[in-house]
C-alpha positions as CSV (number, residue, x, y, z in Angstrom):
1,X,16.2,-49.6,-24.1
2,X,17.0,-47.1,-27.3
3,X,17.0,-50.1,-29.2
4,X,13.7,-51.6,-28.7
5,X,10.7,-51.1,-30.8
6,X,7.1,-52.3,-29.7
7,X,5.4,-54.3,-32.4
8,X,1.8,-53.7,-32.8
9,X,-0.5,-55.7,-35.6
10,X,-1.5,-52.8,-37.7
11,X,-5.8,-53.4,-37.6
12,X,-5.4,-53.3,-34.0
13,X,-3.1,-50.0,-34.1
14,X,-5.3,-48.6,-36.9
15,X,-8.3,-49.0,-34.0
16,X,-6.4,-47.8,-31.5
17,X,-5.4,-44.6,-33.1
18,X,-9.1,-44.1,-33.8
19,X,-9.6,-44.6,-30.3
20,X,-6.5,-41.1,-29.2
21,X,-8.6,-39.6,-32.1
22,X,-12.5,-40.1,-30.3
23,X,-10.8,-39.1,-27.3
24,X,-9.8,-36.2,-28.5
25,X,-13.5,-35.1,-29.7
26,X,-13.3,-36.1,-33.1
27,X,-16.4,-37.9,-34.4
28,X,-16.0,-41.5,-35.5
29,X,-16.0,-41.4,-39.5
30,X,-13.4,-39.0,-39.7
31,X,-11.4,-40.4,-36.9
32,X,-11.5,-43.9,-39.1
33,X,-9.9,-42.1,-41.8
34,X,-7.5,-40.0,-40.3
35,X,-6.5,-43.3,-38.8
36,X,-6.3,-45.3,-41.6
37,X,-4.2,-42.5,-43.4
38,X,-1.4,-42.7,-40.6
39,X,-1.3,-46.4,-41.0
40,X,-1.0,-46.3,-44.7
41,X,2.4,-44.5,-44.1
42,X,3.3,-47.4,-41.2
43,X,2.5,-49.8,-43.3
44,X,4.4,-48.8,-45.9
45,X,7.3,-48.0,-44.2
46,X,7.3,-44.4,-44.3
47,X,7.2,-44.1,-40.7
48,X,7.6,-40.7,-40.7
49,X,4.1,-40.2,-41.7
50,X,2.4,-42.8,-39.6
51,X,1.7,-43.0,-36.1
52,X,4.4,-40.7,-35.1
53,X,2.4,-37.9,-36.2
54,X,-0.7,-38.7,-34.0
55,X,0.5,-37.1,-30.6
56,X,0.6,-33.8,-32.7
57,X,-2.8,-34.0,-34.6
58,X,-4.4,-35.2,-30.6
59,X,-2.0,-31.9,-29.1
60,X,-3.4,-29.8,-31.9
61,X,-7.5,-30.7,-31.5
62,X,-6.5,-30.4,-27.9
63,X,-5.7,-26.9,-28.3
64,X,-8.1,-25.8,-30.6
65,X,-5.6,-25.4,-33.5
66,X,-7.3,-27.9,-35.5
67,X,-11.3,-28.0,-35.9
68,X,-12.2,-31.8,-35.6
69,X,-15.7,-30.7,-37.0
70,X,-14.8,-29.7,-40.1
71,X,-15.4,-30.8,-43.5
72,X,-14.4,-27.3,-45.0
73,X,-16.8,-26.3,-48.2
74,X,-16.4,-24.8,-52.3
75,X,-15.7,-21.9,-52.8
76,X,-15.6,-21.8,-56.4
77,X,-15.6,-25.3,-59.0
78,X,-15.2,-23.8,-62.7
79,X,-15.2,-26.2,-65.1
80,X,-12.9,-28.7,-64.3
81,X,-11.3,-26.5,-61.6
82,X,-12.1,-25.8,-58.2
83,X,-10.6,-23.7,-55.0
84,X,-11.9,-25.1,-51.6
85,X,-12.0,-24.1,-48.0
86,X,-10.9,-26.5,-45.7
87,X,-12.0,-24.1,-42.8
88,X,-9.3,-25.5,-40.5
89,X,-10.8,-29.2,-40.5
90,X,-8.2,-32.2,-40.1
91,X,-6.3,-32.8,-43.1
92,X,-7.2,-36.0,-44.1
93,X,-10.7,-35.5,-43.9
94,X,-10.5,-32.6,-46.1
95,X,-8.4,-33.5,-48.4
96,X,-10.7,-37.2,-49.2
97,X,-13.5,-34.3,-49.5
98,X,-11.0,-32.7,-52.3
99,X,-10.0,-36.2,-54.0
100,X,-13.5,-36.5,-54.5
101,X,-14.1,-33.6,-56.3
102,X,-11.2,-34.3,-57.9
103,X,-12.5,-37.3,-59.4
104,X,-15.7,-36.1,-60.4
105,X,-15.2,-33.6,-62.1
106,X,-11.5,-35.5,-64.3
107,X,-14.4,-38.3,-65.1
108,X,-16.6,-35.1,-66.4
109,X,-13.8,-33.2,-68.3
110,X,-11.1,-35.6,-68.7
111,X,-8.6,-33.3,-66.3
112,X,-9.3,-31.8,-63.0
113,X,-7.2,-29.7,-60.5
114,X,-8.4,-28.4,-57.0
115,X,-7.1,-26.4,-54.5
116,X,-7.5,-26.4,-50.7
117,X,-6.4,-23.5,-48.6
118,X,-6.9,-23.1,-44.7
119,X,-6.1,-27.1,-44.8
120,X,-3.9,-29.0,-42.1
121,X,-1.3,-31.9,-42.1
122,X,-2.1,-34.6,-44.6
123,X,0.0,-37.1,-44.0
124,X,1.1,-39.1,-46.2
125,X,0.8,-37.7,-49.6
126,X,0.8,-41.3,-51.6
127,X,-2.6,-41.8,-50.0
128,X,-4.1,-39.3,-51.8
129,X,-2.2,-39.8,-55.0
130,X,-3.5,-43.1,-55.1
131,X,-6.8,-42.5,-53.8
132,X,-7.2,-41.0,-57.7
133,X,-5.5,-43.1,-59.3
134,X,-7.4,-45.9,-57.8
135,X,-10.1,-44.3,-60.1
136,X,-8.2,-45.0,-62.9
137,X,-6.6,-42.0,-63.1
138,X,-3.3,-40.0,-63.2
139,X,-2.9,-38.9,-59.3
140,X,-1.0,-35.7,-58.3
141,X,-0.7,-34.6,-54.8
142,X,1.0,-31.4,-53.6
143,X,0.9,-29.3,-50.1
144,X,3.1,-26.5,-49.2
145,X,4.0,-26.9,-45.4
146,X,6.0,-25.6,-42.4
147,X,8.8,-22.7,-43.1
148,X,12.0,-25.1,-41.7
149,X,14.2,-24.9,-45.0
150,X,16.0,-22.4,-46.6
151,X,16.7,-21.6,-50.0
152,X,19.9,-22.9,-51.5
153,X,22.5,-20.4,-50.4
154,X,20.2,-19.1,-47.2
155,X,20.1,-19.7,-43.7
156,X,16.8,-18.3,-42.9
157,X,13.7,-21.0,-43.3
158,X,11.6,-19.7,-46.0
159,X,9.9,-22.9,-47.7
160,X,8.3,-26.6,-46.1
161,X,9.5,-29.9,-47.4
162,X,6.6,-29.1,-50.1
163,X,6.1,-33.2,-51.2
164,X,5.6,-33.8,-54.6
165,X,3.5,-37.5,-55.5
166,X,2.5,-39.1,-58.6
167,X,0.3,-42.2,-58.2
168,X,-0.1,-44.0,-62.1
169,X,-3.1,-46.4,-62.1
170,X,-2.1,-50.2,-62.9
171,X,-3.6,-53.5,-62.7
172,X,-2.3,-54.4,-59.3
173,X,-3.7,-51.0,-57.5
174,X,-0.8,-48.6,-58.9
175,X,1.9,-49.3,-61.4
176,X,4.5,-46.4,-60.6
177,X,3.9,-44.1,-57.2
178,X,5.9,-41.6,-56.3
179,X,6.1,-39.8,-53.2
180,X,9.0,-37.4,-52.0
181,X,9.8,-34.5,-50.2
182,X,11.8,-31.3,-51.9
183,X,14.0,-31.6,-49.2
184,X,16.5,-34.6,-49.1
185,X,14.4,-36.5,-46.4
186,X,11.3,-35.4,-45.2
187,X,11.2,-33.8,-41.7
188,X,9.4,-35.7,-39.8
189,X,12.3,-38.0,-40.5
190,X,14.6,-36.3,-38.5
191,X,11.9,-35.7,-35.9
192,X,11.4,-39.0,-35.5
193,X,15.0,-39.7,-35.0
194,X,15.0,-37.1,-32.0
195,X,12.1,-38.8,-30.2
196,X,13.5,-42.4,-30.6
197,X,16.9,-40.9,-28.6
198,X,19.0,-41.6,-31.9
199,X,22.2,-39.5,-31.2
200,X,23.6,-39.1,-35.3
201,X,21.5,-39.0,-38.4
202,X,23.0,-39.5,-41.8
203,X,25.2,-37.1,-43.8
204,X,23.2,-34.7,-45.7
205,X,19.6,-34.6,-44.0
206,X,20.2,-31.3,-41.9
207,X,22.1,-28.5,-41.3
208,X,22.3,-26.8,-37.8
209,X,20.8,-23.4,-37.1
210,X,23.6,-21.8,-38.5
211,X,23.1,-23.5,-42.1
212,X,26.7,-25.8,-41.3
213,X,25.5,-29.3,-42.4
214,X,25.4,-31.6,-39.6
215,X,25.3,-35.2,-38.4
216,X,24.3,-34.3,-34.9
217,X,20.3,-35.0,-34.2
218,X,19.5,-32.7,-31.5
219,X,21.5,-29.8,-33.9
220,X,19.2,-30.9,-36.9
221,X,16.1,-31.1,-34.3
222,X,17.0,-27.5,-33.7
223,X,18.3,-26.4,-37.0
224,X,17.1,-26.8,-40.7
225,X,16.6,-29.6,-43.1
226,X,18.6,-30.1,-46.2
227,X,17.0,-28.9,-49.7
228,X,17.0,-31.4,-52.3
229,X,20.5,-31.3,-54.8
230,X,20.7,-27.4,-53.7
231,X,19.0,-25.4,-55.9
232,X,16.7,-27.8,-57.7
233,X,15.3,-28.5,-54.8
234,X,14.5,-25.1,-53.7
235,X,12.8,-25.2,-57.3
236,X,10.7,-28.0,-56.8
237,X,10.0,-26.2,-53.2
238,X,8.8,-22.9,-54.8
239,X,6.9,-24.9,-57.9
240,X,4.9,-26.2,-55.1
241,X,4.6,-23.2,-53.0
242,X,3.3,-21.7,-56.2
243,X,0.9,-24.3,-57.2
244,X,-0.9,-24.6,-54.1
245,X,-0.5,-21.8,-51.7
246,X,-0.4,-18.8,-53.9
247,X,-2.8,-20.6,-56.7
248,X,-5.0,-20.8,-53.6
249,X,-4.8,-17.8,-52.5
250,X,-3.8,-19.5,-48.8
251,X,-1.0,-18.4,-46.1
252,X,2.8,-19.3,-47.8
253,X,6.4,-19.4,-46.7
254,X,6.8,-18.0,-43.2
255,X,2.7,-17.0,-43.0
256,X,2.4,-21.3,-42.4
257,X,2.1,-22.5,-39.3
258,X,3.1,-26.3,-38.3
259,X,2.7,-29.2,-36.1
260,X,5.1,-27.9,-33.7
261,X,3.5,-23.9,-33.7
262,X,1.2,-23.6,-30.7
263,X,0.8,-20.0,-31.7
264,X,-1.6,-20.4,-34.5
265,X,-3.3,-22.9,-37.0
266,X,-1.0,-24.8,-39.7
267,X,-3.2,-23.0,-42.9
268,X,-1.6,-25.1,-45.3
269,X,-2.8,-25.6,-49.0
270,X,-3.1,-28.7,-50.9
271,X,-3.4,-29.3,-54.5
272,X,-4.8,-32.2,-56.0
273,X,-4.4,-33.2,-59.6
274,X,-6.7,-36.3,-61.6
275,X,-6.1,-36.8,-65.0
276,X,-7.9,-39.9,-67.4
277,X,-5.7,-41.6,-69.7
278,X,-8.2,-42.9,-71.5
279,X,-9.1,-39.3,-72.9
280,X,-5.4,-40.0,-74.5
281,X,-4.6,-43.3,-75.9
282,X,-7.1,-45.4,-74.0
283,X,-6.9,-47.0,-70.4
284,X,-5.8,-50.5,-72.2
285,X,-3.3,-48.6,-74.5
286,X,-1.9,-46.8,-71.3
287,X,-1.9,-49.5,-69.2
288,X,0.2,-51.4,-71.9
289,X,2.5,-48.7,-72.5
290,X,3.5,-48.3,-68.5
291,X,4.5,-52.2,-68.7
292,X,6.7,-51.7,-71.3
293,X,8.1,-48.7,-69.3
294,X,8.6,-50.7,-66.2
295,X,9.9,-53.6,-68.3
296,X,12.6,-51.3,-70.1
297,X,13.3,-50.1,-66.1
298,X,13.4,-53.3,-64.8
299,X,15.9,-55.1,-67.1
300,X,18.4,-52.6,-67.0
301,X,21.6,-54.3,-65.7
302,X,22.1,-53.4,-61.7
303,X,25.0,-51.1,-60.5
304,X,27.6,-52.1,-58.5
305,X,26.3,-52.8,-54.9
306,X,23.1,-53.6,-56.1
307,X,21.4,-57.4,-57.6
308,X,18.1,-55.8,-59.3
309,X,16.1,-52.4,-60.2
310,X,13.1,-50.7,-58.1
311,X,10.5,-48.6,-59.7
312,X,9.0,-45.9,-57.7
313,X,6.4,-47.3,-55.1
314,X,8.0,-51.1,-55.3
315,X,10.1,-50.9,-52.1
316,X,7.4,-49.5,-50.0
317,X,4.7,-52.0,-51.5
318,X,7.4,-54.8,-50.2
319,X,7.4,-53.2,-46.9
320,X,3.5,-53.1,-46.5
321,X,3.5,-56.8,-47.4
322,X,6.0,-57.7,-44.5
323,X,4.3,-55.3,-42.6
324,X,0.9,-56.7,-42.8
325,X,2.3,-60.3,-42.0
326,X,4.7,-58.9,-39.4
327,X,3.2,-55.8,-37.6
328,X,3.7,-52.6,-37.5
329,X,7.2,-51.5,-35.1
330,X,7.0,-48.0,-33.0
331,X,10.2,-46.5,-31.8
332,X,10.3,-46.4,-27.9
333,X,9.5,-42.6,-28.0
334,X,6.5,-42.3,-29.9
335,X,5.3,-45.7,-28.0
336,X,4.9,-43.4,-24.8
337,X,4.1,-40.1,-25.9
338,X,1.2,-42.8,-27.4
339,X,0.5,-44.5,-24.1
340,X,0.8,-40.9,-22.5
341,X,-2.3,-40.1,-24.6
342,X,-4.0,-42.8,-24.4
343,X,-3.8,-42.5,-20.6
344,X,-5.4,-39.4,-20.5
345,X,-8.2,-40.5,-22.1
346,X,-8.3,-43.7,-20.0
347,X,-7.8,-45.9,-23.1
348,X,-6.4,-49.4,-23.3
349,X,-3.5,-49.4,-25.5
350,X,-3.5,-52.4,-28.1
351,X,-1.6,-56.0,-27.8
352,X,2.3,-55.5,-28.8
353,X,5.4,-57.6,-28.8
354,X,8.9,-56.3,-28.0
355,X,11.8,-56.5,-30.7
């Protein structure tokens, strides 16, 4: 049925996507963390960057696109700089490698910015904002990524969805986190959608081939994704673009590769961004200053339509709570290109309940 999703509990999912990733050759401790990076994204609701994307990363060590091996090295750290070579390694791993670095060297200077090139698929990019800010520090996560946009007034795909994350550190884990594409959904969205047999996706997601907006999933599949308010978002597309890939000195625009190229590696770049408050007005002083902010945010009267007033990052912490009582639910699609893996490697798929 299109309409039936296949509940698994999400430590038994996080283990069995370990499992597709061993199988695939990749050696335990990095498996354990690209695993627990796509269940972030389930968790939190942003499906788009959970489990869907596993069947791609398992294609792509298959193939030898990816280097499961990796852990990519420095290749320059300058004060509180550094550009870094992920030599093709899985994108998680690498870019944990980076927020380290990242880390270190804010907690030494009070700001820090690195640069991966040669890097691969990420996932989520709120995992790694909030891997800093965890820290105690201001998070900021960027990665340039596939060519399947074009600028406002273009046809031709010049630019990825390029997220953009901020991840503010709080005394429940984060206070504000922000995570969004330059593009009005992110791709995988729409990806998704195709997979799961859904025959219309919303006004203003996609445009066909052509550039003519379109409702029609297969055409959007096929065709382009929508920038971001036009221009702005073609902006925000190139700000990135600019901050990672050409700061990095790593492949940009139509030189990128992607999860759905079989041609050629993905050579992304990522960018990751830590900065300490306290070198500011002080951690306490920051701290206070962000409740007032959320206060002033939250008490605003609601819109029509609407009984109350989100900050960034609340809706998906509500997800991962219901989530984590609940389970995680997989589309019927990605459930068997799942089991389809997990067959070839002769692996017992987890427990699940249909819904």
């Amino acid at each position: 049925m299109a309409d039936q999703f296949f509940v698994v509990e999400h430590k038994a999912l996080e283990a069995f996507a370990q499992q597709l990733l061993e199988g695939a050759g990749v050696a335990p401790h990095r498996a354990a963390l690209v695993a627990s990076n796509l269940i972030f994204g389930n968790l939190r609701g942003v499906d788009s960057h959970g489990m869907q994307l596993l069947p791609y990363y398992v294609e792509q060590l298959n193939g030898g696109l990816i280097d499961g091996t990796q852990d990519g090295t420095p290749i320059t750290e300058s004060g509180a700089t550094m550009l870094y070579n992920a030599a093709n390694g899985l994108g998680a791993v690498t870019s944990d490698i980076c927020c380290g670095h990242a880390i270190r060297l804010a907690k030494e200077n009070g700001i820090a910015f690195v640069v991966a090139r040669d890097a691969n698929h990420f996932g989520a990019a709120a995992y790694w904002g909030r891997r800093i800010s965890r820290e105690g520090l201001i998070g900021f996560a960027f990665c340039n990524a596939s060519p399947i946009v074009p600028p406002f007034q273009a046809k031709d795909p010049r630019l990825g969805t390029n997220p953009i994350c901020m991840s503010v550190p709080g005394p429940e884990d984060t206070s504000w986190l922000l995570d969004m594409a330059t593009t009005t959904v992110a791709a995988n969205r729409i990806f998704k959608a195709y997979h799961n047999k859904q025959e219309q996706i919303p006004a203003g997601w996609a445009m066909d081939k052509e550039g003519r907006p379109t409702t029609s999933t297969n055409e959007a599949f096929h065709g382009l994704v929508m920038p971001l308010g036009g221009y702005k978002g073609t902006g925000l597309a190139v700000m990135v673009e600019i901050l990672c890939a050409i700061l990095g000195g790593g492949a940009m625009s139509t030189e990128v590769g992607g999860l759905r190229v079989k041609d050629r590696p993905m050579g992304v770049s990522h960018s990751f961004i830590a900065i300490d408050p306290a070198r500011f007005v002080g951690a306490t002083e920051f701290d206070n200053r962000m409740d007032k902010l959320t206060n002033y945010l939250h008490t605003a009267t609601p819109g029509a339509g609407f009984d109350e007033v989100l900050i960034a990052g609340e809706p998906e912490s509500r997800y991962e709570n219901q989530r984590r009582e609940f389970g995680i639910p997989l589309g019927p699609g990605e459930w068997q290109r799942l089991l389809d893996w997990a067959s070839k490697f002769n692996i017992a798929p987890p427990p699940y309940t249909a819904a």
